[in-house]
C-alpha positions in Angstrom: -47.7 -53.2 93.8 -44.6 -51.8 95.4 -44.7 -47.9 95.5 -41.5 -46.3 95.0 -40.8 -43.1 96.7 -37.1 -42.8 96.7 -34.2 -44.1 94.2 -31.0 -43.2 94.6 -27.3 -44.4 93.2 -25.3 -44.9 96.4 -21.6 -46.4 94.6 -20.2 -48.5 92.0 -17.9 -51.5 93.6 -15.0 -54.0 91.7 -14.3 -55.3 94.8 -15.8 -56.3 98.2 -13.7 -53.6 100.5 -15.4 -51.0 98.0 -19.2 -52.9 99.1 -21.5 -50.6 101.6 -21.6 -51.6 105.2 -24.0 -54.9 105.4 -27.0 -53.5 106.3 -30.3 -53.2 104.0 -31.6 -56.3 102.3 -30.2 -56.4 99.2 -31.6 -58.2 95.9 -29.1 -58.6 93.3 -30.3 -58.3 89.2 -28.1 -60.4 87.1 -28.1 -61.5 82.9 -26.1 -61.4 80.1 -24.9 -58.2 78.3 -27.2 -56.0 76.6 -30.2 -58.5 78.1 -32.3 -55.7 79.2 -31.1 -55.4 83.2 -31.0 -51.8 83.4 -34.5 -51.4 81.6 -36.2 -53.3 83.6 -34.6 -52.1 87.0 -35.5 -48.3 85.7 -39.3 -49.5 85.1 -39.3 -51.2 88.7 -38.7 -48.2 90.4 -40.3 -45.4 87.9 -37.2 -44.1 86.5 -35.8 -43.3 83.7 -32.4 -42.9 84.3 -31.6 -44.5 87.6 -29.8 -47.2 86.4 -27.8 -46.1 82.9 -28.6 -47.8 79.4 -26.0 -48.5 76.8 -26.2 -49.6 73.2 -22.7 -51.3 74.0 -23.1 -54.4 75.5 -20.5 -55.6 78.0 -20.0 -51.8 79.1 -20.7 -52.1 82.6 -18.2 -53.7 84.3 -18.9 -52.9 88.3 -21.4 -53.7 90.9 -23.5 -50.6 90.8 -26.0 -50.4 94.3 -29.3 -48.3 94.4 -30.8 -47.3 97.9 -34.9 -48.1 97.2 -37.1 -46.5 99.8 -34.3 -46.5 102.4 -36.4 -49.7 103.2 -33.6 -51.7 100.7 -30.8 -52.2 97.7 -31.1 -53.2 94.4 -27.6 -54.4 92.8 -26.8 -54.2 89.8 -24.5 -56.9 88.2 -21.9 -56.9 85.8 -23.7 -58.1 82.6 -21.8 -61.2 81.4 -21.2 -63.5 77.9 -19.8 -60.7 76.0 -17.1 -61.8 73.7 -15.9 -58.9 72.5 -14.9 -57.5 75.4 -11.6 -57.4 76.4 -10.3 -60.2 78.1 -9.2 -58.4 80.8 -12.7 -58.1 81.5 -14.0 -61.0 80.4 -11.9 -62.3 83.6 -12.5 -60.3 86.3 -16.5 -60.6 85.1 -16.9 -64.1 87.1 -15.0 -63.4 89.9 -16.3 -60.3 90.8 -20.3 -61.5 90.7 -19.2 -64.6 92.4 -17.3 -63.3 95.4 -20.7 -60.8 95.8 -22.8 -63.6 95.6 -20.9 -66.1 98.1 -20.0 -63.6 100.5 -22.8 -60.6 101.1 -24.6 -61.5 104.4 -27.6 -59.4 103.4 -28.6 -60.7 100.1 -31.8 -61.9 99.8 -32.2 -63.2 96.7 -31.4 -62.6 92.6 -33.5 -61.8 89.6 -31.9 -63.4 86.7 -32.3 -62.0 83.3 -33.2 -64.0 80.0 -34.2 -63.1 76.8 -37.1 -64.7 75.9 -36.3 -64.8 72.2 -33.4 -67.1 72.8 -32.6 -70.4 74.4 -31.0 -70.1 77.8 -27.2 -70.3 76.5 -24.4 -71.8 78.5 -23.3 -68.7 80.9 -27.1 -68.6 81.5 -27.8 -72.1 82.8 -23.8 -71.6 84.3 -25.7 -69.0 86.5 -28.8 -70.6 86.9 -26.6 -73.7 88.4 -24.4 -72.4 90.5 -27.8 -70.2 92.3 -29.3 -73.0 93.1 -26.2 -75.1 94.1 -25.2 -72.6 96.8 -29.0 -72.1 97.8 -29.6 -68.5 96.8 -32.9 -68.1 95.7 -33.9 -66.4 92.9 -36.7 -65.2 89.7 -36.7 -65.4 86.1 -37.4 -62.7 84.4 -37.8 -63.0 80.3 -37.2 -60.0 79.2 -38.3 -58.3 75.3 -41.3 -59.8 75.5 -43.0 -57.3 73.4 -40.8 -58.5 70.8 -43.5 -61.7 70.4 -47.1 -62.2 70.0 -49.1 -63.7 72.8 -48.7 -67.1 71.2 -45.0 -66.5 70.4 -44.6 -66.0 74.1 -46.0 -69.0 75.5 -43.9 -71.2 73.2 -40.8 -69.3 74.3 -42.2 -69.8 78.1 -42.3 -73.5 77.2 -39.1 -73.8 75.3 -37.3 -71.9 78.2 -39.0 -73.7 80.8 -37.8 -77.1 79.5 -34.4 -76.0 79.1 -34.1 -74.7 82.7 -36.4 -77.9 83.9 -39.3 -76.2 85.9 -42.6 -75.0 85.3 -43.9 -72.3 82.8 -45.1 -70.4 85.5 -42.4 -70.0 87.2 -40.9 -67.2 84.5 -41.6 -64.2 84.2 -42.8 -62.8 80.7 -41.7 -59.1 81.2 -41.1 -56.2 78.9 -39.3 -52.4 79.4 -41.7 -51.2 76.7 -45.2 -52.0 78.0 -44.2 -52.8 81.1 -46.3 -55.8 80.8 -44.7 -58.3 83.8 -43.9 -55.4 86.5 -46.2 -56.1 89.0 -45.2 -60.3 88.4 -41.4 -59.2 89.5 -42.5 -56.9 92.4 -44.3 -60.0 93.8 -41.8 -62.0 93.7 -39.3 -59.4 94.6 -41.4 -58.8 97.5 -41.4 -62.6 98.4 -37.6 -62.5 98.6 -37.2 -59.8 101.1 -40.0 -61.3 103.2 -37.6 -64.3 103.5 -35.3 -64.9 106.6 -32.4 -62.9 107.0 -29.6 -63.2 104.5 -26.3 -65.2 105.2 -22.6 -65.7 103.8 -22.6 -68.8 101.5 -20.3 -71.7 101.7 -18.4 -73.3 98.7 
């Protein structure tokens, strides 16, 4: 298990000239609004407030980047899929977490966010897609999983792992609560920085 000694906020971005200098592996945290992203980052690193909650889905709108150890970064994604945000937003959502994506030299990888209570919906699998299509590797995470029994949870892992045509154990079962899943997401968090170094991707 990964031992965090340091966590600190380093800045908030909307657009790449407001990025840190490449440097750092970074590993990027994305899922729909109100999915659990800034739970589970605060339970990765032994925080409670690292990363800020909100009742309000669709309330953060930047890139948000956390210095972990001084060894790496931890981004935090613009949660997408909320409709009642203003469309303004709504917008500038895609844009923004695809020009990060495409363009920062020193991502390693992602950790995509789903709800294990509900079917992968269309800005999920969008997401999913588009990882794979430019070659940026990533983990599932299912997050809320307290919210089931143990039987409720492996018939969500097989519903969801049908829908996003791989393997049950490929996802992560993980939950903010219990923290039952933590050590699953270091590993694989882990495995991503291990990979070779990080490079801009091409459309």
């Amino acid at each position: 298990m990964m031992i965090v000694k340091t966590a600190e906020f380093m800045t908030s971005a909307a657009k790449s000239s407001q990025y840190p200098a490449p440097g750092p592996p970074e590993i990027a945290f994305a899922g729909r609004s109100n999915v659990g992203k800034s739970s589970l980052i605060n339970v990765l690193v032994n925080r409670r407030r690292l990363v800020k909650t909100s009742s309000t889905p669709g309330r953060t709108q930047l890139l948000n980047f956390f210095d972990i150890n001084g060894e790496f970064i931890f981004v935090d994604l613009p949660g997408y899929g909320y409709a009642k945000a203003p469309a303004a937003v709504r917008k500038s959502w895609g844009p923004m977490i695809e020009t990060y994506l495409k363009t920062r030299p020193c991502l390693k990888g992602v950790v995509a966010i789903l709800d294990i209570r509900r079917e992968p919906r269309e800005d999920d699998l969008n997401l999913l897609g588009w990882l794979d299509h430019f070659g940026i590797s990533r983990i599932v995470a299912l997050a809320k999983s307290d919210k089931l029994s143990k039987s409720g949870q492996k018939k969500r892992l097989d519903q969801i792992a049908g829908a996003l045509e791989t393997d049950p154990s490929d996802l992560i079962p993980f939950s903010a609560k219990t923290r039952a899943g933590k050590d699953r997401v270091w590993e694989g968090i882990r495995n991503l920085l291990d990979q070779g170094p990080g490079k801009p991707k091409e459309a």
